[in-house]
C-alpha positions as CSV (number, residue, x, y, z in Angstrom):
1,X,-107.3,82.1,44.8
2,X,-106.7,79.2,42.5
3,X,-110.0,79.0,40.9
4,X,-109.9,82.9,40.7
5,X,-106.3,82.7,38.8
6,X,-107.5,80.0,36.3
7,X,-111.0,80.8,35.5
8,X,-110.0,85.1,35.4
9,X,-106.3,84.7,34.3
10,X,-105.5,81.3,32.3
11,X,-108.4,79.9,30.8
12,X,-109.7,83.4,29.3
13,X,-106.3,84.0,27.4
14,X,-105.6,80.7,26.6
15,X,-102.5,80.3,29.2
16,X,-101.0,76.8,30.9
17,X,-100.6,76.0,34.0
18,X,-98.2,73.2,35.5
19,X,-98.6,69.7,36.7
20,X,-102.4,68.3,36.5
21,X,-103.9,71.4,35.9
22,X,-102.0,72.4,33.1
23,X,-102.7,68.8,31.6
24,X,-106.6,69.4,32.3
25,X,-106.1,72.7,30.8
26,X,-104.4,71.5,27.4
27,X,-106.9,68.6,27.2
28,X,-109.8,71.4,27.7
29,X,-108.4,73.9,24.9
30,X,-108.1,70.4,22.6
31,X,-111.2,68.7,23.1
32,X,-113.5,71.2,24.9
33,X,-113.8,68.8,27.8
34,X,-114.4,70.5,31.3
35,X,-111.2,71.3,32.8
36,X,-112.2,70.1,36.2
37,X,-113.3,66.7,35.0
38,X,-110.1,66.1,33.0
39,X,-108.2,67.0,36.8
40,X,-109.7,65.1,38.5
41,X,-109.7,62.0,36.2
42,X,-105.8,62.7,35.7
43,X,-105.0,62.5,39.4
44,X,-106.8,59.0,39.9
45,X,-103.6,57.3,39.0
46,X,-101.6,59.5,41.3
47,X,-104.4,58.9,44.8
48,X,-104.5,55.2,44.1
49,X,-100.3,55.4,44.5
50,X,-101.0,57.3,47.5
51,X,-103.2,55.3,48.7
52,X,-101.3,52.0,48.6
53,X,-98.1,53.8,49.6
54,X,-99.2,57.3,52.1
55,X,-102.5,57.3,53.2
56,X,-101.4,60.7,54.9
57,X,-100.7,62.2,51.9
58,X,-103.8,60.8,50.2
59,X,-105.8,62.0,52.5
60,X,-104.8,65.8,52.2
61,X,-104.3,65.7,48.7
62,X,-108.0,64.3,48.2
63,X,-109.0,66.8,49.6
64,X,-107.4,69.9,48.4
65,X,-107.9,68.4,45.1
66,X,-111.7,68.2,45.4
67,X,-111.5,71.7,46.6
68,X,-109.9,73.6,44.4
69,X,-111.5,71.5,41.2
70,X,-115.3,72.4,42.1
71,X,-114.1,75.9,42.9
72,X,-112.5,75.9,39.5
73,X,-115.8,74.7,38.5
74,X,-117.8,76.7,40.9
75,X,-116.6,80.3,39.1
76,X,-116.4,79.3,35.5
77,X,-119.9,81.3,34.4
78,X,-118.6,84.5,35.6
79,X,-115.7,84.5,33.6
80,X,-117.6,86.2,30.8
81,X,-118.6,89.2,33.5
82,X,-115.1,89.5,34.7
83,X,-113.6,90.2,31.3
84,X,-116.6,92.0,30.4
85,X,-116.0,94.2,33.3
86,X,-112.4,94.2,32.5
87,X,-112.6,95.0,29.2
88,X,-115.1,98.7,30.1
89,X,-113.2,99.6,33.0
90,X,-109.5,99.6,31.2
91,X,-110.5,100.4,27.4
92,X,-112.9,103.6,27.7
């Protein structure tokens, strides 16, 4: 549902998001750079915290965060069908 919400919803209209994703977002509109790479090189500070301090909570957010950034990833070329399909089935 995340990678649906960015790729269909945010990235399309130009729209932030908060925390790390909003900060891979703003680099992306910037620079151009892929969204998912800038998230995922913006949380390395924040798992090698975790790591030293709650391996727990690394562990989780490791993975959620590899999740939901190669979903993110995963549906980006089919933004352009979505607001293609958008775009016939709400303006004729």
């Amino acid at each position: 549902m995340l990678a649906i919400g960015v790729n269909f919803f945010l990235i399309p209209f130009k729209l932030l998001d908060g925390g790390m994703i909003g900060l891979g977002l703003i680099i992306k509109y910037l620079v151009g750079i892929q969204a998912v790479l800038v998230i995922i090189f913006l949380n390395v500070p924040v798992f090698i915290l975790a790591w030293i301090h709650q391996k727990d909570y690394f562990y989780n957010s490791l993975h959620g965060m590899l999740v939901s950034s190669f979903a993110i990833d995963y549906l980006a070329p089919l933004q352009h069908s979505f607001l293609t399909f958008i775009a016939i089935a709400f303006c004729n």
